[in-house]
DSSP file (Angstrom, degrees, kcal/mol; ACC not computed):
  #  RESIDUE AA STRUCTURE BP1 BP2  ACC     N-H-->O    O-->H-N    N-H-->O    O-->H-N    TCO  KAPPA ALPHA  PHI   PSI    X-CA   Y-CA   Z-CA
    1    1 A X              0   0    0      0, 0.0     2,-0.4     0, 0.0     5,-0.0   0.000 360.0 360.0 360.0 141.7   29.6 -196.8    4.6
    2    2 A X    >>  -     0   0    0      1,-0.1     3,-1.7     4,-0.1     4,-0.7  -0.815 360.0-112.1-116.9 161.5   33.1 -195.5    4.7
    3    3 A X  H 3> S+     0   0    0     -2,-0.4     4,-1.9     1,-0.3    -1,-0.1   0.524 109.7  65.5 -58.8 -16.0   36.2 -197.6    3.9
    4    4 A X  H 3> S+     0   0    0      2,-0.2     4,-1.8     1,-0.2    -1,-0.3   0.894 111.3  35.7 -76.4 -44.9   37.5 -197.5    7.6
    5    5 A X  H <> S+     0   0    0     -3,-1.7     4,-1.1     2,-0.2    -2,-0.2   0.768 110.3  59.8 -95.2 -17.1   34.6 -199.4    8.9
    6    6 A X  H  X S+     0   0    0     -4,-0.7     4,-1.5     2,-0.2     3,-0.5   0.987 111.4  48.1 -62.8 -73.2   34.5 -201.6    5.6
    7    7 A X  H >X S+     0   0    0     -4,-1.9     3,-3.3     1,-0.3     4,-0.7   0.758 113.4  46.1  -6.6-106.1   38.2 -202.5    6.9
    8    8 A X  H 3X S+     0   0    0     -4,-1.8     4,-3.0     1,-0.3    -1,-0.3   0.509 107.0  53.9 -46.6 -33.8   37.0 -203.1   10.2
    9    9 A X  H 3X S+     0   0    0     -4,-1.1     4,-2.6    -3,-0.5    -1,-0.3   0.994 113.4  43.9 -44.1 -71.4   34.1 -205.2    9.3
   10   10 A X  H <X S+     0   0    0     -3,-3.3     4,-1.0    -4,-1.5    -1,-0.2   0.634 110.0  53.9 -79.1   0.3   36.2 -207.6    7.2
   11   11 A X  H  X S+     0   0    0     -4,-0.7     4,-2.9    -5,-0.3     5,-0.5   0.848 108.4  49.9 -68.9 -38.3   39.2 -207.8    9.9
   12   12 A X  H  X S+     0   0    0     -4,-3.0     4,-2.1     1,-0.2    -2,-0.2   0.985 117.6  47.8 -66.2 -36.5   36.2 -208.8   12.7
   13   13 A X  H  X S+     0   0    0     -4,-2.6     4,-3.8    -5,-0.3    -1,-0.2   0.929 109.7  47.0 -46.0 -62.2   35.4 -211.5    9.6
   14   14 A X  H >X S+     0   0    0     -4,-1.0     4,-1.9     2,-0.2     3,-1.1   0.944 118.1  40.5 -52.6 -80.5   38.9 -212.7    9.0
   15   15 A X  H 3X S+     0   0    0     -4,-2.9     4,-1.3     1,-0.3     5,-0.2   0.832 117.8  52.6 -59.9 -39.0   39.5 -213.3   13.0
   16   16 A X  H >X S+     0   0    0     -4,-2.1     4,-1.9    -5,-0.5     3,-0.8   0.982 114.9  40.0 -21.5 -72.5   35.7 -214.8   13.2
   17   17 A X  H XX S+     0   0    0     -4,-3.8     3,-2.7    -3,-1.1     4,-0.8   0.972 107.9  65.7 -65.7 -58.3   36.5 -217.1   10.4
   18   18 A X  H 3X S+     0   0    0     -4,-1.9     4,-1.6     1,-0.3    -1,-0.2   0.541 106.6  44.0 -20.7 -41.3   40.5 -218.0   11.9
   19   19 A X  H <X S+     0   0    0     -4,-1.3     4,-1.2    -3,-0.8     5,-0.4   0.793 115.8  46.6 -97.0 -17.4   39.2 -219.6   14.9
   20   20 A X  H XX S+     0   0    0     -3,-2.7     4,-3.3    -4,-1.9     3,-2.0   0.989 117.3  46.6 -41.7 -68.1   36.5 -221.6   12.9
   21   21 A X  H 3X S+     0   0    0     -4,-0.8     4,-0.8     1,-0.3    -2,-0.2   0.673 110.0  50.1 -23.5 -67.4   38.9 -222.3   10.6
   22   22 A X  H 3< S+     0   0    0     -4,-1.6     4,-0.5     2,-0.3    -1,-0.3   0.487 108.9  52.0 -59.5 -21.1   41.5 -223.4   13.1
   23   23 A X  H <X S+     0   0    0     -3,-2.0     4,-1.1    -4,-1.2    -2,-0.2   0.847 111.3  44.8 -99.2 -34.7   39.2 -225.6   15.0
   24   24 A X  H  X S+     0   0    0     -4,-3.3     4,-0.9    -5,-0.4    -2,-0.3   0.735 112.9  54.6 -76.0  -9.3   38.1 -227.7   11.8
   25   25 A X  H  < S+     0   0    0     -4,-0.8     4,-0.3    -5,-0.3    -1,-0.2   0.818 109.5  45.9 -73.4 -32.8   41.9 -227.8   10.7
   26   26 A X  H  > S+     0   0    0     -4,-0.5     4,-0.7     1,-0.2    -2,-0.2   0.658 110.8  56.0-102.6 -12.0   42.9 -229.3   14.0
   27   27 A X  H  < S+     0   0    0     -4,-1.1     4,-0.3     2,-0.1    -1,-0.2   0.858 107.2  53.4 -81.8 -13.9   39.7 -231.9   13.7
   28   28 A X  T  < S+     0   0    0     -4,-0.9    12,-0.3     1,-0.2    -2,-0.2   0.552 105.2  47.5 -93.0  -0.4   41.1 -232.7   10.8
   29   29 A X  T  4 S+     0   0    0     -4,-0.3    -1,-0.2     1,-0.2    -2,-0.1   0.583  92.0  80.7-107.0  -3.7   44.7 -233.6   12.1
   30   30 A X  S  < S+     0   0    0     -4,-0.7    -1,-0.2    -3,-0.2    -2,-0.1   0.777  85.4  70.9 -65.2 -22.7   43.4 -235.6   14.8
   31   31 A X  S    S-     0   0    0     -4,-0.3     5,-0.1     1,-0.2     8,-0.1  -0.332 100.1 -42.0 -81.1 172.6   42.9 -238.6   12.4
   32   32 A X        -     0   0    0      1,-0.2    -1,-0.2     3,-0.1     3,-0.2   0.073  50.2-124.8 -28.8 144.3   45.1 -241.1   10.6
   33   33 A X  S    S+     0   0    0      1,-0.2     4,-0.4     2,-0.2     3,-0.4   0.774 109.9  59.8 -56.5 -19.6   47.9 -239.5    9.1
   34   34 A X  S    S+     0   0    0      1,-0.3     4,-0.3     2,-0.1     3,-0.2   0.859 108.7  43.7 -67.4 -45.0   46.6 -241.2    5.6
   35   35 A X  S  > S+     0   0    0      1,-0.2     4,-1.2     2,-0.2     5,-0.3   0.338  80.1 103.1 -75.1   1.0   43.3 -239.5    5.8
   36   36 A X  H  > S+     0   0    0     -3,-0.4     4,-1.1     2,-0.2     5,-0.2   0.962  83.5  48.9 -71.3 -45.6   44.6 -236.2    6.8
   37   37 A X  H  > S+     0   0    0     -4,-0.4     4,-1.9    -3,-0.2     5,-0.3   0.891 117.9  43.7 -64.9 -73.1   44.2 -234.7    3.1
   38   38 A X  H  > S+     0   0    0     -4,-0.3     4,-1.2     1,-0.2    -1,-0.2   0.769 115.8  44.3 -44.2 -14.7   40.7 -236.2    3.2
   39   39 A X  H  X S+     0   0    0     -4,-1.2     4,-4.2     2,-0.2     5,-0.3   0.857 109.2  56.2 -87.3 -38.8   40.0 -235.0    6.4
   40   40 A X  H  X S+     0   0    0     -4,-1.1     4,-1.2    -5,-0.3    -2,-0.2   0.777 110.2  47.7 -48.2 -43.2   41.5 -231.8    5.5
   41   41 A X  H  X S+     0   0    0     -4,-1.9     4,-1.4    -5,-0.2    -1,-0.3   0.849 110.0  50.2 -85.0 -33.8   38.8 -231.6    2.4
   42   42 A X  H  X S+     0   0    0     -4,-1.2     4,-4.3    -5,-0.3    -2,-0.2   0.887 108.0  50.6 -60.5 -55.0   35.6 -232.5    4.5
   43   43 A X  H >X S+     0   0    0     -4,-4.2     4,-1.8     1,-0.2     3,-0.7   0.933 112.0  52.2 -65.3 -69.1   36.4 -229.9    7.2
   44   44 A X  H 3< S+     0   0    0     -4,-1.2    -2,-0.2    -5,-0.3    -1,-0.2   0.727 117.3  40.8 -35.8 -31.1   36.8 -227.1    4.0
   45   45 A X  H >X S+     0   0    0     -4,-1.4     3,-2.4     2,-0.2     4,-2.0   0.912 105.6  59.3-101.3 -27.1   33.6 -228.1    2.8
   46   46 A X  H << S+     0   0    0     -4,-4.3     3,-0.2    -3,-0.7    -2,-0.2   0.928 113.1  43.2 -32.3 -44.1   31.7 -228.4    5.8
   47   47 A X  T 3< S+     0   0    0     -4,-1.8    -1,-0.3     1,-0.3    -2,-0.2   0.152 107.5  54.4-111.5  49.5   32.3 -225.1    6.4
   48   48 A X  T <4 S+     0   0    0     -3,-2.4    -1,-0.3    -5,-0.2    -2,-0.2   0.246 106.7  50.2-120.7  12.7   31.8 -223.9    3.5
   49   49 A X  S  < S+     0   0    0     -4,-2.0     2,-0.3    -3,-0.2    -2,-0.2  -0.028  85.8 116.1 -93.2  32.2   28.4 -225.4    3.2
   50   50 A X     >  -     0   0    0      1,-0.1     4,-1.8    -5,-0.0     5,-0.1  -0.814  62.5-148.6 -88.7 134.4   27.7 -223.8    6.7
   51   51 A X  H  > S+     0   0    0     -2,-0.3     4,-0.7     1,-0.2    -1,-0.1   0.866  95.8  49.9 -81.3 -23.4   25.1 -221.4    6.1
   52   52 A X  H  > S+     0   0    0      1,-0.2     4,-0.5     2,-0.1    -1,-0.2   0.663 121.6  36.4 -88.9 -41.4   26.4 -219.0    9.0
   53   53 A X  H  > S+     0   0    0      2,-0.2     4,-1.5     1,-0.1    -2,-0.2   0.681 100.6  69.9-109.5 -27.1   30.1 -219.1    7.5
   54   54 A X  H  X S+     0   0    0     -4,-1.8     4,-2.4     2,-0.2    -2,-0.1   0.828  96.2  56.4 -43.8 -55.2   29.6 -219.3    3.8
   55   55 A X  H  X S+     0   0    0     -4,-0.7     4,-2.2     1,-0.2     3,-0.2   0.982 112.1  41.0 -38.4 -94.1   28.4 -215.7    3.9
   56   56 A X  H  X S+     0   0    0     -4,-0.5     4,-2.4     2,-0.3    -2,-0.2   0.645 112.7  53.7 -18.6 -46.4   31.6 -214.5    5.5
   57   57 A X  H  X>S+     0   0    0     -4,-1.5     4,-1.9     1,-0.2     5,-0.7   0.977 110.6  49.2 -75.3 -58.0   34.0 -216.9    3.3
   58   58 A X  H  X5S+     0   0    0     -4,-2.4     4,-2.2     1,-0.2     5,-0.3   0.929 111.9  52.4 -49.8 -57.1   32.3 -215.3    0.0
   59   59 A X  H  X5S+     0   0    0     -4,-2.2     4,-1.5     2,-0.2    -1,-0.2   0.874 110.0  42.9 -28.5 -63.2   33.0 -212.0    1.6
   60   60 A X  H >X5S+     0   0    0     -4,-2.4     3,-2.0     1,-0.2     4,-0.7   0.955 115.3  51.1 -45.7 -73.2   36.9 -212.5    2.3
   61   61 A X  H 3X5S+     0   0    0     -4,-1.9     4,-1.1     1,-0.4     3,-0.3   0.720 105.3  52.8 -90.0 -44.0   37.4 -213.9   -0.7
   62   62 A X  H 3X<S+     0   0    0     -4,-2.2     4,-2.4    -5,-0.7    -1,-0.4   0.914 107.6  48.1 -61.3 -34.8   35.8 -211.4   -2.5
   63   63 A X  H << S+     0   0    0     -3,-2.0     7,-0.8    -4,-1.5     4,-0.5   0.627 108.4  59.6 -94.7  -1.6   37.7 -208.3   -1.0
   64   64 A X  H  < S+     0   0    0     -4,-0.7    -1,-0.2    -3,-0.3    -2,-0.2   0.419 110.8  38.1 -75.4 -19.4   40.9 -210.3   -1.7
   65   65 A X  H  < S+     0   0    0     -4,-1.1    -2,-0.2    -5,-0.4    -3,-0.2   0.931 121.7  48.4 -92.1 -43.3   40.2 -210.5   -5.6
   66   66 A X  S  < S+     0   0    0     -4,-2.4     2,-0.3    -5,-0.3    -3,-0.2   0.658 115.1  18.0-109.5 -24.1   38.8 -207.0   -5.4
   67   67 A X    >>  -     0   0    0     -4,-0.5     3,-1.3     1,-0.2     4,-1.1  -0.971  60.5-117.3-162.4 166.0   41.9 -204.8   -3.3
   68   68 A X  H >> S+     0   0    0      2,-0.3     4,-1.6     1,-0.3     3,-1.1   0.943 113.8  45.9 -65.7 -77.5   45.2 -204.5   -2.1
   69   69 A X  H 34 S+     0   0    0      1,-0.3    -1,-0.3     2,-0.2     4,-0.2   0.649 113.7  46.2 -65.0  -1.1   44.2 -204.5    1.7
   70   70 A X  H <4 S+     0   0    0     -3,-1.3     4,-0.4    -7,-0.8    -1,-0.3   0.764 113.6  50.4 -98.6 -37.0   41.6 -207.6    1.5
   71   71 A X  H XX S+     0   0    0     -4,-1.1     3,-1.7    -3,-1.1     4,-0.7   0.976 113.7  54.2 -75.1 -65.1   44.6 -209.8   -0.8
   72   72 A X  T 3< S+     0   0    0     -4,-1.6    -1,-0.2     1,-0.3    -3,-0.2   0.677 110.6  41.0 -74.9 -37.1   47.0 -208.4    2.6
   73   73 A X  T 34 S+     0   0    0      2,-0.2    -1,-0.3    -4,-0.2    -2,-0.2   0.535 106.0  63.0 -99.3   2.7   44.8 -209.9    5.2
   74   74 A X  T <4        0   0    0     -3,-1.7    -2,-0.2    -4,-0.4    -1,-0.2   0.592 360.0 360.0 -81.0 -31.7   44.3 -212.8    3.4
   75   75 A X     <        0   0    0     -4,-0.7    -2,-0.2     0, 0.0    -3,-0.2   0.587 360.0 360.0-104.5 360.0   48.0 -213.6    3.6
């Protein structure tokens, strides 16, 4: 597989994950402000016990520890 489509793979991941991501961040601000750090950890581990999303997370996260352009789309 060549690195252009390795790219592209983990970009469609990244924008995949964002709106996951983004919809469990914004379930987690709908509740008391007190709970918002708890709520805040429940949604992170839900989805990262999601079997479908887990994959994906392990991905990112790996091609941010491993090069410059996975660390860059990570911030």
């Amino acid at each position: 597989m060549s690195e252009t489509v390795e790219i592209d793979e983990r970009s469609a991941a990244v924008d995949t994950l964002g709106g996951v991501i983004g919809e469990a961040g914004a379930a987690a601000l709908e509740g008391p402000r007190e709970q918002l750090t708890e709520s805040a950890l429940r949604a992170a581990f839900a989805l990262w016990e999601d079997p479908e999303v887990r994959p994906k997370l392990l991905g990112i996260l790996q091609a941010a520890v491993n090069s410059e352009e996975g660390a860059e789309q990570m911030r």
